[in-house]
C-alpha positions in Angstrom: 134.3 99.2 109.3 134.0 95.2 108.6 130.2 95.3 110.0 129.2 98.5 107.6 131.0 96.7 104.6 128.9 93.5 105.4 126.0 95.7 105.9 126.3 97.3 102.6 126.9 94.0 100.6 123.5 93.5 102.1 121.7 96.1 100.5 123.3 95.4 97.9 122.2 91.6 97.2 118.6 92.9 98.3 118.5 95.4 95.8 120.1 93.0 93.1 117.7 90.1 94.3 114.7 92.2 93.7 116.0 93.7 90.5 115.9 90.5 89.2 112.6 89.3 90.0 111.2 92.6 88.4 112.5 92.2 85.0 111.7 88.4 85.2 108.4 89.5 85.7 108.5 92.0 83.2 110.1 90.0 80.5 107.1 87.4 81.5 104.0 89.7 81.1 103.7 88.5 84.5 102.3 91.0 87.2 104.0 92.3 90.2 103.1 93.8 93.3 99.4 95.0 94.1 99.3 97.7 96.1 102.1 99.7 93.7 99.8 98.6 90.8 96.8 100.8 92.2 99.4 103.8 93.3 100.7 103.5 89.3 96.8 103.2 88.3 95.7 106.3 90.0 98.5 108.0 88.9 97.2 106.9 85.4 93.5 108.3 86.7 95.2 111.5 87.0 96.9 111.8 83.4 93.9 110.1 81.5 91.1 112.7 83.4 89.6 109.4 85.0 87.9 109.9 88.7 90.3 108.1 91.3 87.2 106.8 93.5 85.5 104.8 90.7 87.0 101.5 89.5 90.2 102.1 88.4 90.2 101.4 84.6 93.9 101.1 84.5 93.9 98.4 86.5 94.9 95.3 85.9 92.2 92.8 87.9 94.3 90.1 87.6 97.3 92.0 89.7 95.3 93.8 92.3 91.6 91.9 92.6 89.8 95.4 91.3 90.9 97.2 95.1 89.8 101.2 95.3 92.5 103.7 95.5 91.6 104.8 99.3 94.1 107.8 99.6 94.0 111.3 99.2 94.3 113.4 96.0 97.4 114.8 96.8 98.7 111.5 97.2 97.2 110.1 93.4 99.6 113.8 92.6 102.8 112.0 94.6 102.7 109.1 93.0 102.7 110.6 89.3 106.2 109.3 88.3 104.7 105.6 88.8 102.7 106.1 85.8 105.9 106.3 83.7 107.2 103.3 84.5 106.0 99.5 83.9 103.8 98.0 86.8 106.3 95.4 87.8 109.3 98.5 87.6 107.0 100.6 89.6 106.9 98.1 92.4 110.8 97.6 92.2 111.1 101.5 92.7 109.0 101.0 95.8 110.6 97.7 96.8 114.4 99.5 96.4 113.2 102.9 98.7 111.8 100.3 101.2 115.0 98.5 101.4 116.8 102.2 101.6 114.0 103.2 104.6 114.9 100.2 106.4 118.4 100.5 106.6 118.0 104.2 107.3 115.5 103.8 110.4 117.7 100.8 111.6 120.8 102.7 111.8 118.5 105.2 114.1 117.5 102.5 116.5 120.2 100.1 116.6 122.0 101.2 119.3 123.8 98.2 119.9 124.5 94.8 117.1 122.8 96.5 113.8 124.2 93.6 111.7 121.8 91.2 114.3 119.1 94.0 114.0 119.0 94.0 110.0 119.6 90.4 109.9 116.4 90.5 111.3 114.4 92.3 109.2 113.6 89.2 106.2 111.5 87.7 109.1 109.3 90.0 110.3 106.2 89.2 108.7 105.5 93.4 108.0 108.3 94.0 105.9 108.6 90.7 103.7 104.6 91.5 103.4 105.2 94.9 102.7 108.0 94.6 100.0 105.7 91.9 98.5 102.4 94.5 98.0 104.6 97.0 96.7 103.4 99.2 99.8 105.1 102.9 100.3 104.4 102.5 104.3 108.2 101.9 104.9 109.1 105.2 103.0 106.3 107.2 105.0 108.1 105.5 108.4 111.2 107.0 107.3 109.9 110.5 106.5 108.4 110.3 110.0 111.6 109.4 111.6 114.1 111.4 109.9 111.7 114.2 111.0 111.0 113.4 115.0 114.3 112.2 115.3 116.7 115.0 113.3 120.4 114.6 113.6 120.4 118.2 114.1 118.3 120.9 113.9 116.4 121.8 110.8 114.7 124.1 109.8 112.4 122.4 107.4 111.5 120.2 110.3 108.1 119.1 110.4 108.0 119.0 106.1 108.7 115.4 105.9 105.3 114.3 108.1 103.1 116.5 106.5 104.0 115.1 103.1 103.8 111.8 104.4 100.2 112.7 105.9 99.1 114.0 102.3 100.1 110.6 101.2 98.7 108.6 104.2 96.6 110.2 106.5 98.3 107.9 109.6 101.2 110.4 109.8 99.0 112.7 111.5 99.5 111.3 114.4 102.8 112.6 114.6 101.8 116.4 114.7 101.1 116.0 118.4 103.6 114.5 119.4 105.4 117.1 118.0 103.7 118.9 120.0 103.9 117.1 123.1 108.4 116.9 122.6 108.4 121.0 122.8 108.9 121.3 118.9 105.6 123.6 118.2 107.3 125.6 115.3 107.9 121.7 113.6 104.3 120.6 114.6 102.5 123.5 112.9 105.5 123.4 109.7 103.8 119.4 109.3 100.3 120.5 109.2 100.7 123.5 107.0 102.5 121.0 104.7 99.9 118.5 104.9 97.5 121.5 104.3 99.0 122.8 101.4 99.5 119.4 100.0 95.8 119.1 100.5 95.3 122.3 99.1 96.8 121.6 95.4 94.8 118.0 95.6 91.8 120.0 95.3 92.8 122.9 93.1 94.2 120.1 90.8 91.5 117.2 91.1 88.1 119.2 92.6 85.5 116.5 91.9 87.9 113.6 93.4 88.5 115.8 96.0 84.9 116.6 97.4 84.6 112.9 96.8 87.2 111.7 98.9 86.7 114.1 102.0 83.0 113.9 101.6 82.4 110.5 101.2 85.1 107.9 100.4 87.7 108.8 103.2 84.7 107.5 105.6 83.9 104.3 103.2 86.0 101.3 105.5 83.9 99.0 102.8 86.5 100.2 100.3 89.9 98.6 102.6 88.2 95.5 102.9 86.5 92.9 106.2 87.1 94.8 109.4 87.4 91.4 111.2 89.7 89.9 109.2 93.0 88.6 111.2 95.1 91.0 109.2 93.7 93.9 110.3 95.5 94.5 113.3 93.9 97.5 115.3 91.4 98.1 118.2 88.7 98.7 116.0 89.4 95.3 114.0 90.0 93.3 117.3 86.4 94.2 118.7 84.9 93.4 115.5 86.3 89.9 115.7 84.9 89.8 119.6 82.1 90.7 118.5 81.8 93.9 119.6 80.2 95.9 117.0 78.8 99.2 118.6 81.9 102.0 118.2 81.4 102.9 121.6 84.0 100.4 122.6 86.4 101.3 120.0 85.9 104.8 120.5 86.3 104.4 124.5 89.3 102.0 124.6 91.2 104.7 121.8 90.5 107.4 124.0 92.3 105.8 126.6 95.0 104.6 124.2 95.3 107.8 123.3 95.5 109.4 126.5 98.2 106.7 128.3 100.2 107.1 125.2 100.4 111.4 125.5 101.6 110.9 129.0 104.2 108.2 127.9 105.1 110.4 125.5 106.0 113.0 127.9 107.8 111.1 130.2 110.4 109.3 127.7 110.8 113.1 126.5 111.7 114.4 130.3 114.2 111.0 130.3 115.5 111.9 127.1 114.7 109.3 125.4 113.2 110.6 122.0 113.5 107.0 120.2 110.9 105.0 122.6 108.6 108.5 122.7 108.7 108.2 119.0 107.9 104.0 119.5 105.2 104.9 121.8 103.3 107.5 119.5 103.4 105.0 116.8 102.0 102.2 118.4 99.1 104.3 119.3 98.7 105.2 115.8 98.6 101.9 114.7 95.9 100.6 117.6 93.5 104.0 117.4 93.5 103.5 113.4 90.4 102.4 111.9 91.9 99.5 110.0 96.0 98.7 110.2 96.5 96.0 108.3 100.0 93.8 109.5 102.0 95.8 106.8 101.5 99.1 108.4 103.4 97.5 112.2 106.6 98.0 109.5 107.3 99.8 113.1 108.3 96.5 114.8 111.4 97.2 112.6 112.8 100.1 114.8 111.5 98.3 117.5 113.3 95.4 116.8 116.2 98.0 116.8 115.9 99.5 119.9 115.8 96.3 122.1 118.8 95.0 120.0 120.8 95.1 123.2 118.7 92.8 124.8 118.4 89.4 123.4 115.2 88.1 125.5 113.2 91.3 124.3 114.8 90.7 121.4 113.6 87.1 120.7 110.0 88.1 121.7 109.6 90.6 119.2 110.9 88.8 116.7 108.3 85.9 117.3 105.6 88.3 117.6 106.0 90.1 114.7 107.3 86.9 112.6 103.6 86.8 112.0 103.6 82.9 112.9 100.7 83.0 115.6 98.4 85.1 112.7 99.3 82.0 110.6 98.0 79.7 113.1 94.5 80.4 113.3 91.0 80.0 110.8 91.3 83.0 108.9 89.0 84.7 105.8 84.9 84.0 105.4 84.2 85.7 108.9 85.8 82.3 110.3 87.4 84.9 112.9 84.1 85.5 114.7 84.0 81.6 115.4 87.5 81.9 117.5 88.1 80.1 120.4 90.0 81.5 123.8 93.6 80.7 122.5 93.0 81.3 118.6 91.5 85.0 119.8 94.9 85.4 121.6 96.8 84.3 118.6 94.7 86.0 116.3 95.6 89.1 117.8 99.0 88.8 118.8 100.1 92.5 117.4 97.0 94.5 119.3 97.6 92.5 122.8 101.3 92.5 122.7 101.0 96.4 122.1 98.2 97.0 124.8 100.8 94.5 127.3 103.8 96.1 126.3 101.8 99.8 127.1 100.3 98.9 130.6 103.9 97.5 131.9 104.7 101.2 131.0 101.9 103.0 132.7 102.6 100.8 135.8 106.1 101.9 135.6 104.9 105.5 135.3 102.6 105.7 138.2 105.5 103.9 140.1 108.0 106.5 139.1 105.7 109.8 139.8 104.6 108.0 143.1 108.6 107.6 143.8 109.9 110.8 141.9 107.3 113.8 142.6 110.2 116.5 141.9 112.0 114.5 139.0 114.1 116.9 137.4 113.3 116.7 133.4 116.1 115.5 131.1 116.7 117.2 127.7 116.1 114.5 124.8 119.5 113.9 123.1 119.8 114.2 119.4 119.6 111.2 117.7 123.2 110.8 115.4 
């Protein structure tokens, strides 16, 4: 009872902390959060009959350096409430659900010291990051877990992920695993979701929607430099080695794709939904064309999960601190001109995820080598 009282007068100073730098901002004229100014602008697109995948007129260039809105239709629909608010009030309405995701997907993973777990959280360079942009990827995490990971069963499972795909596509990668954890009614719920979602995007907005699908969905000029150090995928790694042609992308997330299904499969026979969950993520995050260090906002139920360990523990924390990204030349291209142990640094996130996923294919082949007629576990729900 002591721990959730000290846990609560946490939130609570968060929330009161960031309360107070939105209305000093406010009261200031001084602009707040970029990436909830472009969610409030296209929301403003929407109302005002402007097309979302033109410069956004009610942008501010000064808050958000003139970026695109890169999402879908449906998600310019979502984010509709934004445009009643003032910008620096819309990014404390996304900094407050952040803080309220958090401490929700925390409570999921931290099987053992949560206090240490959320004490945690300030240094992990995704979530001060993503608080700071104003970014909805924490809320979207949440959706996804409250939906993989149910308390008990539901039967609007699978609802949560498909509105979280209409808002980022990235969610999608958690209608197969669905799939692959036995829960087919819940897979096909997300993607009629998503679907429908999709579905009133284009009945509502049909030019921005042939636009998007067509042409601006496949337009990786509009997220920004591939190679820059912040984007943290396969596909951004091999542009900083170099490596231009897709074919390597394309072959290394194919093989990503495929270790993480079996993975997936064998935490699910251990009953262990929380690491299947973990592992489907991470694959997410490395297939994706571009995930920039706010979208690893995952390391936070990681950082969960091996809460009961305090060497894991210590390495995640000083992976995802985001110190080693620090470290190195970054911005101009200056990536390309990395040396052996700057590369390393440079992408700390994509190697400690492809390290962390080959200790776990050796220990897979080790255990079907050792186990052929392993009996298979029913997943526990998650309380």
């Amino acid at each position: 009872m002591r721990q959730e009282k000290k846990i609560l007068l946490g939130l609570a100073a968060a929330i009161a902390a960031l309360t107070g730098i939105a209305v000093v901002r406010w009261l200031g004229g001084a602009q707040l959060g970029v990436d909830s100014a472009v969610y409030r602008a296209g929301a403003l697109a929407v109302l005002r009959g402007q097309p979302l995948y033109e410069p956004l007129l009610a942008l501010d260039p000064k808050s958000a350096l003139e970026l695109p809105f890169t999402y879908p239709p449906s998600a310019a629909l979502l984010f509709l409430p934004l445009a009643a608010l003032p910008a620096q009030f819309a990014w404390l309405l996304l900094a407050v659900g952040s803080v309220f995701a958090l401490w929700s997907v925390s409570r999921r993973f931290a099987r053992e010291r949560p206090l240490l777990a959320l004490c945690l959280l300030p240094v992990l360079e995704p979530v001060w990051r993503m608080i700071s942009l104003g970014q909805v990827n924490g809320v979207l995490m949440a959706m996804a877990v409250l939906d993989a990971l149910p308390a008990r069963d539901r039967k609007s499972g699978g609802v949560l992920i498909g509105l979280a795909a209409a808002v980022k596509l990235t969610p999608l990668i958690f209608v197969p695993h669905l799939f692959l954890t036995g829960r087919r009614a819940d897979a096909w719920r997300a993607l009629a979701t998503f679907l429908g979602a999709s579905a009133a995007g284009a009945l509502i907005l049909p030019g921005d929607s042939i636009r998007y699908w067509t042409s601006a969905m496949l337009d990786n000029r509009n997220a920004g430099a591939v190679d820059w150090v912040l984007d943290q995928s396969l596909h951004g790694m091999f542009a900083r080695l170099g490596a231009t042609s897709l074919g390597w992308y394309a072959a290394a997330a194919a093989l990503c794709l495929l270790a993480g299904a079996l993975l997936v499969r064998d935490f699910h026979r251990r009953g262990d939904p929380r690491a299947a969950l973990l592992v489907t993520a991470g694959c997410g995050l490395l297939v994706s064309p571009i995930s920039w260090t706010h979208h690893w906002i995952w390391a936070v139920p990681l950082v969960g999960l091996l809460s009961g360990g305090r060497a894991a523990l210590i390495c995640a924390g000083a992976v995802f601190s985001g110190v080693a990204l620090m470290l190195v030349p970054q911005g101009g291209h200056r990536e390309l001109s990395w040396n052996p142990v700057e590369t390393v640094f440079g992408n700390a996130y994509v190697l400690s995820a492809l390290a962390v996923g080959a200790v776990l294919m050796v220990r897979l082949a080790r255990g079907s080598l050792a186990e052929p007629g392993r009996r298979v576990r029913p997943a526990r729900r998650v309380r």
